[in-house]
C-alpha positions as CSV (number, residue, x, y, z in Angstrom):
1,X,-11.9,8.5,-20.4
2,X,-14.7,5.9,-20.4
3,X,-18.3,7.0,-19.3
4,X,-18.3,4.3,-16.8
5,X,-15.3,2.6,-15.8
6,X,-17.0,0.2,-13.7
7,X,-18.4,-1.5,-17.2
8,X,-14.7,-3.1,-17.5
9,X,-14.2,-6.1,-16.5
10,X,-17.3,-6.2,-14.2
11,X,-16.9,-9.6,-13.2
12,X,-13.3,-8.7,-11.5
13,X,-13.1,-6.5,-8.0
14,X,-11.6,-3.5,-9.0
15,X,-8.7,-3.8,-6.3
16,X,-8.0,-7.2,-8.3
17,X,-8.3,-6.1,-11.8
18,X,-5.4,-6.8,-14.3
19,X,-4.3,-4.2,-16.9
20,X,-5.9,-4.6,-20.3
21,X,-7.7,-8.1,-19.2
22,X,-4.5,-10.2,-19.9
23,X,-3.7,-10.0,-15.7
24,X,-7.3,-11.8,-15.4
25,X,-6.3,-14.6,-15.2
26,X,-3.7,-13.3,-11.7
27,X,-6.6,-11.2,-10.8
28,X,-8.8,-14.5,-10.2
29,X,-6.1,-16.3,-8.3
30,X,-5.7,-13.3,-6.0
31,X,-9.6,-13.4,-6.1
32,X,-9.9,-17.2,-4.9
33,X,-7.1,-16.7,-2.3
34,X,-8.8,-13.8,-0.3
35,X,-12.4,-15.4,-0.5
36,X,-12.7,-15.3,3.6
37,X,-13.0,-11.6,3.2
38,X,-9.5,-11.0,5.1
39,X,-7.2,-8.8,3.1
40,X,-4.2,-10.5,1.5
41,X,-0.9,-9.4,2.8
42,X,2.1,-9.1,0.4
43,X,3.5,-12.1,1.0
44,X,0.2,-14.5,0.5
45,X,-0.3,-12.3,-2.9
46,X,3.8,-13.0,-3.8
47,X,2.9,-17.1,-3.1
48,X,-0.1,-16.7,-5.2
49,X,1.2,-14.8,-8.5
50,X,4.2,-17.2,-8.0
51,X,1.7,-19.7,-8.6
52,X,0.3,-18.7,-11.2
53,X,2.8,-17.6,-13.3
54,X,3.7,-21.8,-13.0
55,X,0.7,-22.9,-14.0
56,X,-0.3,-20.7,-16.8
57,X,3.3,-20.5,-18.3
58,X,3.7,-17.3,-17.3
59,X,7.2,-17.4,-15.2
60,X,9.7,-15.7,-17.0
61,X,13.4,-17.0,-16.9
62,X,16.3,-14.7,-16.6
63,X,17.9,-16.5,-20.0
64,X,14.4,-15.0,-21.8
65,X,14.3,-11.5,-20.4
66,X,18.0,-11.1,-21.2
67,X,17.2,-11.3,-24.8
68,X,15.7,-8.0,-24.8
69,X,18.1,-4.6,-25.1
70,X,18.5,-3.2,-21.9
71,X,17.0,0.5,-21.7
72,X,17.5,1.4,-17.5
73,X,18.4,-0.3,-14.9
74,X,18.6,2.9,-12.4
75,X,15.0,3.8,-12.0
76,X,13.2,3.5,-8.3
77,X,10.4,1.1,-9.4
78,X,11.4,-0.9,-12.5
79,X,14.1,-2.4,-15.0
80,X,13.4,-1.6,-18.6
81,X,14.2,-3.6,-21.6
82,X,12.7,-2.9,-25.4
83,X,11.4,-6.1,-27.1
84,X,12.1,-5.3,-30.9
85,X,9.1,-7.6,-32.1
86,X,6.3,-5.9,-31.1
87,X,7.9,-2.3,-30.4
88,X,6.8,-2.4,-26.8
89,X,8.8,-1.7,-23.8
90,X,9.1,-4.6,-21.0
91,X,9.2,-3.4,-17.4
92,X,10.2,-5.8,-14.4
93,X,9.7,-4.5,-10.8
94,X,12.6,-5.1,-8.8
95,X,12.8,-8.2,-6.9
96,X,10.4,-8.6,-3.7
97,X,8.9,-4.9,-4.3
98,X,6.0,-3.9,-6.9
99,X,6.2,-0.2,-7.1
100,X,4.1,2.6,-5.6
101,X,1.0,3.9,-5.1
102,X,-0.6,6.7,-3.7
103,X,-1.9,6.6,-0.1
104,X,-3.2,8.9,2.0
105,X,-1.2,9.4,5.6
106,X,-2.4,11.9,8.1
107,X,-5.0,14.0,5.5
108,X,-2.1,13.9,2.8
109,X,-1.2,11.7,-0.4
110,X,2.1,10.3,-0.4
111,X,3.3,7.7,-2.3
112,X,3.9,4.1,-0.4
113,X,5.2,0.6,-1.0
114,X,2.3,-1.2,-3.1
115,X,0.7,-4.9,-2.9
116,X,1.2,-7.0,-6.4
117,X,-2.8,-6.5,-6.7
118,X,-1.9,-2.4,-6.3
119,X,0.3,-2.3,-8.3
120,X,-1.7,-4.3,-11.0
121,X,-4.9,-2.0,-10.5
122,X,-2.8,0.9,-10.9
123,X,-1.5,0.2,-14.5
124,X,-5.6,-0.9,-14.6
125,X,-6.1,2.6,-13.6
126,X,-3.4,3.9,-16.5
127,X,-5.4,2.0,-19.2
128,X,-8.7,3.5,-18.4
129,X,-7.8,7.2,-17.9
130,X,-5.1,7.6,-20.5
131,X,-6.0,5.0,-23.4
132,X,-2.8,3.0,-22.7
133,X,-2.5,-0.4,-23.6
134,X,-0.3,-2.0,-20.8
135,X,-0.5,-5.8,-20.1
136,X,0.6,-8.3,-17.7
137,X,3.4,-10.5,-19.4
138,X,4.1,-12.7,-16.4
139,X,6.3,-12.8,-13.4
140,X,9.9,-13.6,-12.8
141,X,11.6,-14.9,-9.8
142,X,15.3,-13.6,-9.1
143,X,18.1,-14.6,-6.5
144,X,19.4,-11.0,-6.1
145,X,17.8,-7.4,-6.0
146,X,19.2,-5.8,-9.5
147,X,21.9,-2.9,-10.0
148,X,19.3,-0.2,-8.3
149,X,19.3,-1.4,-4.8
150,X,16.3,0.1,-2.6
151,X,16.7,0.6,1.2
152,X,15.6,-2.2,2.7
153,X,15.1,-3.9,-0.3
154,X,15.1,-8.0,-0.2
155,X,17.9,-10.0,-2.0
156,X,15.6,-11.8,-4.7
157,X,12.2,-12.7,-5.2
158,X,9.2,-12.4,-7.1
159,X,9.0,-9.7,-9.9
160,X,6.0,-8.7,-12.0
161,X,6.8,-7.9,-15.6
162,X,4.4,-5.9,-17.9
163,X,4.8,-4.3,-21.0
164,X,3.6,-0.9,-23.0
165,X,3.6,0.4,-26.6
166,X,7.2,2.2,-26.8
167,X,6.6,5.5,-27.0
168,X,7.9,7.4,-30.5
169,X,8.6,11.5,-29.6
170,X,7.8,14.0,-31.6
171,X,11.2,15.6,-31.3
172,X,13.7,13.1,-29.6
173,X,16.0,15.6,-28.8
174,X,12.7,17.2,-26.4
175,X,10.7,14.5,-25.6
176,X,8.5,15.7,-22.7
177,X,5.7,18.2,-22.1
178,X,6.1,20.7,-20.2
179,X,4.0,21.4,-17.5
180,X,1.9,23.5,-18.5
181,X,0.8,21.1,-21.4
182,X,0.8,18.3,-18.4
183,X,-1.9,20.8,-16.7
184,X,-4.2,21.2,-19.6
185,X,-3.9,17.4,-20.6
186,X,-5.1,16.7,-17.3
187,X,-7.6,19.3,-16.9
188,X,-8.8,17.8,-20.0
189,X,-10.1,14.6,-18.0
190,X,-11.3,16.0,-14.9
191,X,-8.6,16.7,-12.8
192,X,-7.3,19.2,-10.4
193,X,-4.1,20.1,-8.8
194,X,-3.9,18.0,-5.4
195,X,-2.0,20.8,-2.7
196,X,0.6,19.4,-0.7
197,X,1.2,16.3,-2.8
198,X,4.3,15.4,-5.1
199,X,3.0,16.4,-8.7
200,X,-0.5,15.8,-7.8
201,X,-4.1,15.7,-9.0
202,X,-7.1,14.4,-8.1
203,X,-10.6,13.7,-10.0
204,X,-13.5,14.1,-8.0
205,X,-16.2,12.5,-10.6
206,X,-14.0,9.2,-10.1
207,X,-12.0,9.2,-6.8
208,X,-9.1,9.2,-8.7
209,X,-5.5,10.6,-7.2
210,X,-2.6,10.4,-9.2
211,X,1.4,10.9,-8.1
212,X,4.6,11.9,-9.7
213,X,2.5,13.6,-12.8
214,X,5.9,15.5,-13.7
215,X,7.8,16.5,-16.9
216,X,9.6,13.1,-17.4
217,X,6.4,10.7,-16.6
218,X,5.1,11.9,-19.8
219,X,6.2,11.7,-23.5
220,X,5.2,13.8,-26.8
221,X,3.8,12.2,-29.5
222,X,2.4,12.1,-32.7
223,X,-1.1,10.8,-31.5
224,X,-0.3,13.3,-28.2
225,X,0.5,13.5,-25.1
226,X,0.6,10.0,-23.4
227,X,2.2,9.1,-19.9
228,X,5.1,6.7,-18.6
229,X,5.0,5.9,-14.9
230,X,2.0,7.3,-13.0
231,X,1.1,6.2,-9.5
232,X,-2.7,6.3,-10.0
233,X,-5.3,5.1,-7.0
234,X,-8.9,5.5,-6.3
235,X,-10.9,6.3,-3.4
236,X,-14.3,6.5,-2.4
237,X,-15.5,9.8,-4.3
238,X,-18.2,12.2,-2.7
């Protein structure tokens, strides 16, 4: 974990930071857009990343992301292709939705509907605890919601598409920790076991929670233990 996390990408609010500092770029439009101090709601943000992925060449078609093999289409949060030429895996959030996040309802964490910039500070958050190395490839913008089909899900809309280094098992036919190792990986960076939460833990130091920290959220390899989907917040530490 870094020393001092606020030393990245100092010049971007953390609630707007991109993953890796390719989402820099989004992270200053959302920036500019909220400069009257009133928070952004989700569709203001949706307009603005639409926006930007326009003008920075960012907007994905459906003709490009097709070219990739498809890997799921049946998860909750995203649709998951493998791009060959780089040996990275392409996620694209459903249409109109951008994950979760942790939140805390009534003195407990749950996990909730996220905001583009949430969802885009939480693969932040990924990079910084875990030494990932996800990035923001662009957005896409679809007419219908996918084969996995959320309750209350909209028909189309804007999707954000990142990517991460596939992840190479050490034994394919057993490629998860179990979670015992999951307990002493995290230990290993400061954090406790969060009572009453869904797989969770919390670092004090940092005012970091983090959600869904099960068996298949992680993967075994040869450099170690390294995660898939977290949902990762912060709060304000003691």
């Amino acid at each position: 974990m870094n020393s001092d996390p606020e030393q990245n990408n100092a010049s971007t609010p953390r609630r707007y930071r991109g993953p890796e500092g390719l989402g820099e770029d989004a992270a200053r439009s959302l920036e500019q857009g909220s400069r009257s101090g009133e928070s952004l709601g989700g569709v203001e943000e949706e307009a603005i990343l639409r926006q930007w992925a326009e003008e920075s060449g960012c907007l994905i078609t459906e003709l490009d992301w097709a070219d990739h093999r498809l890997i799921s289409d049946s998860t909750s949060e995203h649709e998951v292709r493998y791009r060959i030429g780089d040996h990275r895996a392409m996620k694209r959030t459903w249409p109109g939705t951008f994950g979760f996040v942790p939140k805390k309802v009534k003195g407990k964490w749950i996990h909730q509907n996220a905001l583009p910039s949430e969802y885009l500070h939480r693969q932040s958050l990924q990079n910084e605890i875990f030494g990932d190395s996800i990035r923001l490839e662009g957005a896409m913008v679809s007419s219908g919601s996918g084969h996995f089909v959320l309750v209350g899900q909209p028909a189309g809309g804007l999707s954000l598409v990142i990517s991460q280094p596939w992840l190479d098992a050490i034994d394919p036919e057993e490629p998860h920790p179990d979670d015992k190792q999951i307990a002493s990986h995290l230990a290993d960076r400061g954090f406790e076991s969060l009572s009453g939460s869904f797989f969770g833990w919390r670092n004090e130091d940092y005012g970091y929670v983090i959600l869904d920290a099960k068996s298949d959220n992680f993967i075994s390899t040869p450099k170690g233990i390294m995660p898939i989907d977290l949902l990762i917040t912060e709060y304000a530490a003691a």
